[in-house]
Backbone bond lengths (Angstrom), bond angles and torsions (degrees), N, CA, C in turn:
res aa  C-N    CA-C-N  psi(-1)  N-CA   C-N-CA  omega(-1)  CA-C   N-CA-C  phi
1 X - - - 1.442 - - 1.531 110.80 -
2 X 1.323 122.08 -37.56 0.974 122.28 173.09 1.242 138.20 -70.41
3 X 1.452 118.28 -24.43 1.153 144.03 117.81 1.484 147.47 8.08
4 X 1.375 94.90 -71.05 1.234 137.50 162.58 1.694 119.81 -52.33
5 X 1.569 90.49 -70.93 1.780 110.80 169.10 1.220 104.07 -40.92
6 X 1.588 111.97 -68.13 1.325 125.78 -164.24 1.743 125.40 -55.70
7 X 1.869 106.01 -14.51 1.329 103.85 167.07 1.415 107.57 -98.13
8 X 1.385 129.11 -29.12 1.178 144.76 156.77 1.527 110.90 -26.40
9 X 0.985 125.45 -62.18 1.260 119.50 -151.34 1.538 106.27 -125.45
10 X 1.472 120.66 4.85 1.957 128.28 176.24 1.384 86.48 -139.97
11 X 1.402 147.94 -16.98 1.115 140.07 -148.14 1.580 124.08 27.93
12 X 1.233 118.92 -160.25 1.521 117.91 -177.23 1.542 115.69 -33.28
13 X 1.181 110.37 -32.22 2.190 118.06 -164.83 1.565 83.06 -79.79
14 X 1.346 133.66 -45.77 1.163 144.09 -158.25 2.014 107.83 -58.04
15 X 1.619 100.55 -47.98 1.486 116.06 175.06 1.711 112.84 -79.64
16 X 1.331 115.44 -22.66 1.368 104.21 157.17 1.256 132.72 -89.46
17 X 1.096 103.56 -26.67 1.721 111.01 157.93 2.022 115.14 -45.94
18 X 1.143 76.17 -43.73 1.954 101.10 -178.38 1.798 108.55 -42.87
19 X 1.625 96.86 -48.85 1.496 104.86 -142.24 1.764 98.39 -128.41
20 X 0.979 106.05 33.04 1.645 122.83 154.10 1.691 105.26 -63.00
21 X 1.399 84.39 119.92 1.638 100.90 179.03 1.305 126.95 -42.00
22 X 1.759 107.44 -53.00 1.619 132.86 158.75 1.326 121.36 -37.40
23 X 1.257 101.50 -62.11 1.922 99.92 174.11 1.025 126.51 -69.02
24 X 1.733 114.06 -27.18 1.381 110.41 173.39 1.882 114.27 -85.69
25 X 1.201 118.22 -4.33 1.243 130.49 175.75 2.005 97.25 -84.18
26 X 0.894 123.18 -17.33 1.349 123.90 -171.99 2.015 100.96 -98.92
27 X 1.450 116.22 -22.29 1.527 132.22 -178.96 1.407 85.96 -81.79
28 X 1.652 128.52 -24.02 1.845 90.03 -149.05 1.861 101.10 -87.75
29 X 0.981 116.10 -29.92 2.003 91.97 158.91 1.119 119.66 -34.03
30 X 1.352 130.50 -56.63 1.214 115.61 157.24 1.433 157.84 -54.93
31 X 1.371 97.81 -13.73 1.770 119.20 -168.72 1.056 89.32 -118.22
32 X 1.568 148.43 -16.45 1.554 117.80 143.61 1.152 130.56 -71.35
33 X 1.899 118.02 -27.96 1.207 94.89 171.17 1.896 130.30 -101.00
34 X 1.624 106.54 39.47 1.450 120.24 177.82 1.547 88.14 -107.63
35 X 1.621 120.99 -4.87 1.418 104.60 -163.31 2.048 106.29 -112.50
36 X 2.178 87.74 -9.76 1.361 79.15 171.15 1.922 105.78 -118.82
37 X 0.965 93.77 40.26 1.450 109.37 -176.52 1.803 103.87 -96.05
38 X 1.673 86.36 -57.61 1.720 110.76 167.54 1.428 103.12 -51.85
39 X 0.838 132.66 -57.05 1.603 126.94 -177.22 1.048 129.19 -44.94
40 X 1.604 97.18 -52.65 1.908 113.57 -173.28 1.652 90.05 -63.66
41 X 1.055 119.68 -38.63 1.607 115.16 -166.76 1.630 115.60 -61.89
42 X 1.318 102.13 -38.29 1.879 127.46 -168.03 1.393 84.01 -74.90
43 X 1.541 142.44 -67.86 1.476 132.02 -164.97 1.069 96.84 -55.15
44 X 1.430 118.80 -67.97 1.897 105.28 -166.11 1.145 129.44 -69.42
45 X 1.514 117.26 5.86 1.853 120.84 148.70 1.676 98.75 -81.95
46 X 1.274 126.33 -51.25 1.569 109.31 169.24 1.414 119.70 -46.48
47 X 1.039 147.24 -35.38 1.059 158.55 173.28 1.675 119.87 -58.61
48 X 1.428 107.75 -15.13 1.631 128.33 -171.64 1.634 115.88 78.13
49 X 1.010 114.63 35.27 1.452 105.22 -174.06 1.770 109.05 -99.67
50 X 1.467 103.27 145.19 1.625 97.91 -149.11 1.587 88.93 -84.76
51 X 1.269 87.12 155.85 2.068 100.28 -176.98 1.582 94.01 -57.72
52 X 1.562 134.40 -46.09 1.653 130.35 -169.71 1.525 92.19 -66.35
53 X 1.007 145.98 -63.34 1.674 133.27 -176.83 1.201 128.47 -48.57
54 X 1.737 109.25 -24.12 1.543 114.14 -178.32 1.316 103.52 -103.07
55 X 1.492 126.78 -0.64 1.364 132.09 153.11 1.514 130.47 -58.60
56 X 1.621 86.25 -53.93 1.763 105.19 158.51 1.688 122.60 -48.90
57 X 1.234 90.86 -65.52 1.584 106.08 175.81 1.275 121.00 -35.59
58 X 1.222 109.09 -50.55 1.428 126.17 171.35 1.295 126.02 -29.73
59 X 1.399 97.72 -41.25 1.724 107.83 -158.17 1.794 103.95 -82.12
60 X 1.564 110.43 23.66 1.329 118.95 155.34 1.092 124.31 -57.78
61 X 1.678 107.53 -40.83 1.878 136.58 -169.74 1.614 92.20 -52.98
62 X 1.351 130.21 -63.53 1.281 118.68 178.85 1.464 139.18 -16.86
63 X 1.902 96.78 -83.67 1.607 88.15 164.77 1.304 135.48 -93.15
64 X 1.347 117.69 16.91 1.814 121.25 155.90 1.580 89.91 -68.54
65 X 1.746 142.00 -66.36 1.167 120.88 -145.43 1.434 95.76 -77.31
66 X 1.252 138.11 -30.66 1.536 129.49 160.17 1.374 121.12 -9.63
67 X 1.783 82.39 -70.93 2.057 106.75 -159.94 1.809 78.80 -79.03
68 X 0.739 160.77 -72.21 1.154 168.01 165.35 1.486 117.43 19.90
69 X 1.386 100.58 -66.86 1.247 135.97 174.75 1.111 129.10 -35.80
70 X 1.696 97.22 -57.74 1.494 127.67 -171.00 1.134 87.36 -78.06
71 X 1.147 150.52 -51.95 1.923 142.54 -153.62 1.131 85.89 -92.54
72 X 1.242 144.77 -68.06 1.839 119.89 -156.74 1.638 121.30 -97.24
73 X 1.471 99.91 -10.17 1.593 99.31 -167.05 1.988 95.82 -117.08
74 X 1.187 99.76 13.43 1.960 114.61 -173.02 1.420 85.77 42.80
75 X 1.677 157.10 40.07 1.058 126.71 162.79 1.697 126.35 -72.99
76 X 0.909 133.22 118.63 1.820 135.85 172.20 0.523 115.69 -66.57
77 X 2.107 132.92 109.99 1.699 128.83 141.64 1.790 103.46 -81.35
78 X 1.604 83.12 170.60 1.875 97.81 157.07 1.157 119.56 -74.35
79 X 1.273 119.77 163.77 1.537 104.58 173.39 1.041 104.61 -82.00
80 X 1.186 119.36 -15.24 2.162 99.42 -174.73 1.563 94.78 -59.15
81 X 1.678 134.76 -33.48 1.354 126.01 -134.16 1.888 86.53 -87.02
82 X 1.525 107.36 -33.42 1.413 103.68 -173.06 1.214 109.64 -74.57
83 X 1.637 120.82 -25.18 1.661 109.22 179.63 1.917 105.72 -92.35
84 X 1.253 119.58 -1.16 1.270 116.11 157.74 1.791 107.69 -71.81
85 X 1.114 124.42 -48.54 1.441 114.51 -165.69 1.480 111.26 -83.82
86 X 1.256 114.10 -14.53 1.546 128.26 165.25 1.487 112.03 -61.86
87 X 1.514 101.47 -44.64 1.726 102.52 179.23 1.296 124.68 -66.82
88 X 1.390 112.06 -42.53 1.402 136.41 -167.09 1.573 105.58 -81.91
89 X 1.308 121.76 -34.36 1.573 130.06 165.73 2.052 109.20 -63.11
90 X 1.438 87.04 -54.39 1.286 97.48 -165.65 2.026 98.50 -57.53
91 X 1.103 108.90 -55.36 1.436 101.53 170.17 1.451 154.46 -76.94
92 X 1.332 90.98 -9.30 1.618 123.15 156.55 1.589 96.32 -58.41
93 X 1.343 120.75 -74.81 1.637 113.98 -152.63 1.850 95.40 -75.75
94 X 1.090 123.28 -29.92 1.514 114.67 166.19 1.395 113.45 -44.41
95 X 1.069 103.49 -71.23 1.712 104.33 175.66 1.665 125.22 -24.41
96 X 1.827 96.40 -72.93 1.591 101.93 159.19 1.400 127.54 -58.70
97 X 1.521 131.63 2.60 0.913 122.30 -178.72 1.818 85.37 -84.64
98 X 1.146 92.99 -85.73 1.204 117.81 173.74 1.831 121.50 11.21
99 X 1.716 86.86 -58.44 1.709 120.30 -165.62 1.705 88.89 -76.88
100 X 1.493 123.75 -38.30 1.564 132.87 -149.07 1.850 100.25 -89.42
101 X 1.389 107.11 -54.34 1.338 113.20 165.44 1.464 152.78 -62.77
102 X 0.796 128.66 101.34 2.054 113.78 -161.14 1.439 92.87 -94.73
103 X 1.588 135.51 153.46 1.647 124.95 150.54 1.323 104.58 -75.20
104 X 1.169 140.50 13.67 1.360 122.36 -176.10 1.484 96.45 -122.86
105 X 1.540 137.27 12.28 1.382 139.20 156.98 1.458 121.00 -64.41
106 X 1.241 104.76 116.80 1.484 97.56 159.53 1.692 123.36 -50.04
107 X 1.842 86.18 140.95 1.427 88.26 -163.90 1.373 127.83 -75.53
108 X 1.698 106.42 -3.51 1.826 101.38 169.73 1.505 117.75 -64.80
109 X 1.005 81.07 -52.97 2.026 101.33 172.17 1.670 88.73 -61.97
110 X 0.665 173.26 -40.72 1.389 156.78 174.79 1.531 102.61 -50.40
111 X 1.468 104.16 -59.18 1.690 99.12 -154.33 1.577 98.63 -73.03
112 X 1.519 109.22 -43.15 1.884 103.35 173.88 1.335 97.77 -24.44
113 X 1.331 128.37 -85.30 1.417 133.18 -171.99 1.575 124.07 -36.47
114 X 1.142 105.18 -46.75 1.361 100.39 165.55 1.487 119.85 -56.09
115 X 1.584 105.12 -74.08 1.682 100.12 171.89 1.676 133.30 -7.46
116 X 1.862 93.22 -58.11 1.230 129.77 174.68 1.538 105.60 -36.77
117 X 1.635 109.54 -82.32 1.445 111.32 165.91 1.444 123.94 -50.59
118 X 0.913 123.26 0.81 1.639 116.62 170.83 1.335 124.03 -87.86
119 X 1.780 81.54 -38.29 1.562 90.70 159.65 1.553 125.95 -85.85
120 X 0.931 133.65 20.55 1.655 131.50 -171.05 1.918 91.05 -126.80
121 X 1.795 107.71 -16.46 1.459 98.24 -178.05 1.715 90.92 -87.42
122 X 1.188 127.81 -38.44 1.057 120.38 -168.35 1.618 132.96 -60.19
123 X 1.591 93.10 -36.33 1.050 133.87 -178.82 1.870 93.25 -56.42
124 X 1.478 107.35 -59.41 1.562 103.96 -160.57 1.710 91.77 -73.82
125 X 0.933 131.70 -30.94 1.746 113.90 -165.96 1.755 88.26 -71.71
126 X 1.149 116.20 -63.12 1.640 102.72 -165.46 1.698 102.81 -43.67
127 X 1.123 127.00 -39.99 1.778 130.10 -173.30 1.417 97.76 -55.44
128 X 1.819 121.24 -45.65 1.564 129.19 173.16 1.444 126.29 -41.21
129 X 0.917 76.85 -61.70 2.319 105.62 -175.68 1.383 73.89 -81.00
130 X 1.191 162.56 -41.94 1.900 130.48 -159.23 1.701 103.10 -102.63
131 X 1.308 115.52 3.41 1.435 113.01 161.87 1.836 117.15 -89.49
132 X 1.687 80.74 -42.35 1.564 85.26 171.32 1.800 116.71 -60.88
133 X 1.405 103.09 -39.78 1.673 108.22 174.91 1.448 118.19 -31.10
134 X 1.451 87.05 -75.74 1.564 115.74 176.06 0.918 112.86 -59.82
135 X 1.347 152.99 -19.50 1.553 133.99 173.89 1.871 107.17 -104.03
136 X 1.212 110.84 -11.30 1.551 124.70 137.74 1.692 116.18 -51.63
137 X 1.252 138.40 -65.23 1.347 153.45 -162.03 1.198 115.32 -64.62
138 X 1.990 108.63 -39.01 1.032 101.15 -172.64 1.856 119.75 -146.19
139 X 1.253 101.18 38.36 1.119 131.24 179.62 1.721 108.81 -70.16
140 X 1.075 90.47 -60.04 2.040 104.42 166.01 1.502 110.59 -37.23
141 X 1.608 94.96 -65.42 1.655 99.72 -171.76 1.236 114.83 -22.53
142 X 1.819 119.57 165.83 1.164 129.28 -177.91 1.678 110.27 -136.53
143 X 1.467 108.63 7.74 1.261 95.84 165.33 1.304 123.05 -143.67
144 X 1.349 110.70 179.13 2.084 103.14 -155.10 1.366 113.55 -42.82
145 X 1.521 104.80 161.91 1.481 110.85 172.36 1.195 113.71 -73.16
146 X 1.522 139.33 -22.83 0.878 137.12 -178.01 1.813 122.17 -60.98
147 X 1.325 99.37 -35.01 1.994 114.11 154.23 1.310 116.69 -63.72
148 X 1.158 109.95 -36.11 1.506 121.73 -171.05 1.583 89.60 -59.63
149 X 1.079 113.38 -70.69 1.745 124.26 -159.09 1.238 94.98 -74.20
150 X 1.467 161.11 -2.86 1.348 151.92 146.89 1.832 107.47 -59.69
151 X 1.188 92.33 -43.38 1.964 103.19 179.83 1.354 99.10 -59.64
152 X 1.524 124.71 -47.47 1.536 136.89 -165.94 1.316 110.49 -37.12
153 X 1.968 85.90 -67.21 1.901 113.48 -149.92 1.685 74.86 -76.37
154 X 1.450 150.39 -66.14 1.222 123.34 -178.70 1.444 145.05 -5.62
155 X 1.608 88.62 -59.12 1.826 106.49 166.00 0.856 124.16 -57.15
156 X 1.518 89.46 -65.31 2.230 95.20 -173.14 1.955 102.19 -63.44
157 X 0.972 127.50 -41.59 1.157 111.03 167.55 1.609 129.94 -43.80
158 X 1.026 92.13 -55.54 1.741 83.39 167.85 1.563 111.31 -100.21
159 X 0.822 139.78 -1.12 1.563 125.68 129.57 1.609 121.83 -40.52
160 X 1.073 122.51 -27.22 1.673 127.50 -151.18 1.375 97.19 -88.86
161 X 1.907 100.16 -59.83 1.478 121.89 168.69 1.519 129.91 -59.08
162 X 1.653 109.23 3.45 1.296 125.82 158.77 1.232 126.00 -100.37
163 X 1.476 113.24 -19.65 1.804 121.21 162.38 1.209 112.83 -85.51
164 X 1.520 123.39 4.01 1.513 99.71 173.98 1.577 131.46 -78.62
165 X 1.553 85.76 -29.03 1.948 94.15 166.99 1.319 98.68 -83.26
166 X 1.301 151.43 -19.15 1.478 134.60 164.09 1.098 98.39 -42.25
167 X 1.442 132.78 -90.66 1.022 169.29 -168.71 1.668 107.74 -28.12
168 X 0.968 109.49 -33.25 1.489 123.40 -168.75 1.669 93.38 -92.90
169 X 1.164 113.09 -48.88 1.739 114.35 -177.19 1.243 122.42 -49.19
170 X 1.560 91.27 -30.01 1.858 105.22 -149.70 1.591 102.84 -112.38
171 X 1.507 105.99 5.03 1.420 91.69 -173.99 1.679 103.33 -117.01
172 X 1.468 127.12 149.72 1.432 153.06 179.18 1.410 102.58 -77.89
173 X 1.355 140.95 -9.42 1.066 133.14 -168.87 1.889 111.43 -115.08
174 X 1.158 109.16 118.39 1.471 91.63 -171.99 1.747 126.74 -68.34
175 X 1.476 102.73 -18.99 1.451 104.23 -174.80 1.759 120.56 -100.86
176 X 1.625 89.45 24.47 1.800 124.06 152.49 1.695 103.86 -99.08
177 X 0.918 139.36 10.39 1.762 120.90 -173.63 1.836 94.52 -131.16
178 X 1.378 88.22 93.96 1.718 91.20 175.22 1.666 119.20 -50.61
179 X 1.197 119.84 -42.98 1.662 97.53 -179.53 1.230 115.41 -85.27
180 X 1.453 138.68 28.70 1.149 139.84 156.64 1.709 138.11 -90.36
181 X 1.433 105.97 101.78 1.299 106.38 -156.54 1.755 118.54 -53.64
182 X 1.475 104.86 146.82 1.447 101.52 157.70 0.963 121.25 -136.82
């Protein structure tokens, strides 16, 4: 779509402007970590973790980009606002724990699940710190977002296509290692 816009409305000068090596070399902090954000997310649906738990889970992203904020972007809350999102985080993932766990589960299937959530928490702080990145990176800039996000999907694209042999190395499961036949 962006793409699209971007010939639409700069035409051809518009897509080379886009895809300058330099600027997109200045996106790829960012487009690796939207590309290993995507990942952590893709294992912990391999892993079985239900889309409503990794919804829950999620709501970690909050106060990392909070505390986040304040250290890289100097932004200031009150403290009531940080012990409101502390509460509301903190009891959100209680709940899903809660809702996710039985004591009468066997405990492999327990820890799958856990794993699972570690990865869907992990997943949301890197999404935190890569919003903060990116609105660090490109705050300066001076031209549309719509270039901006052509430079992006650049990165994380070949960022993505650089975790797949990670990914394949590092994982115990065989029907995670793409060049392995079945």
């Amino acid at each position: 779509a962006a793409s699209s816009l971007t010939l639409w409305t700069h035409g051809r000068a518009g897509i080379w402007e886009a895809v300058k090596w330099r600027k997109i070399l200045k996106c790829f902090p960012a487009g690796f970590l939207f590309a290993v954000q995507a990942t952590l997310m893709n294992m912990a649906y391999s892993r079985g973790i239900s889309a409503a738990l990794a919804l829950i889970l999620g709501r970690v992203y909050i106060p990392v980009a909070a505390t986040g904020a304040r250290c890289v972007l100097g932004k200031l809350y009150m403290w009531l606002e940080y012990a409101a999102i502390g509460i509301l985080t903190l009891s959100t993932v209680v709940f899903g724990y809660l809702k996710a766990f039985d004591i009468t589960d066997d405990s492999s299937q327990s820890d799958g699940k856990l794993f699972a959530g570690l990865l869907v928490m992990a997943s949301a702080t890197t999404a935190a710190f890569n919003s903060l990145l990116t609105e660090k990176l490109l705050k300066d800039e001076q031209v549309e977002f719509h270039l901006q996000k052509i430079r992006l999907d650049i990165a994380s694209s070949i960022s993505a296509l650089g975790l797949i042999p990670v990914i394949g190395a590092i994982t115990t499961r065989v029907q995670d290692i793409p060049w392995v036949t079945r």
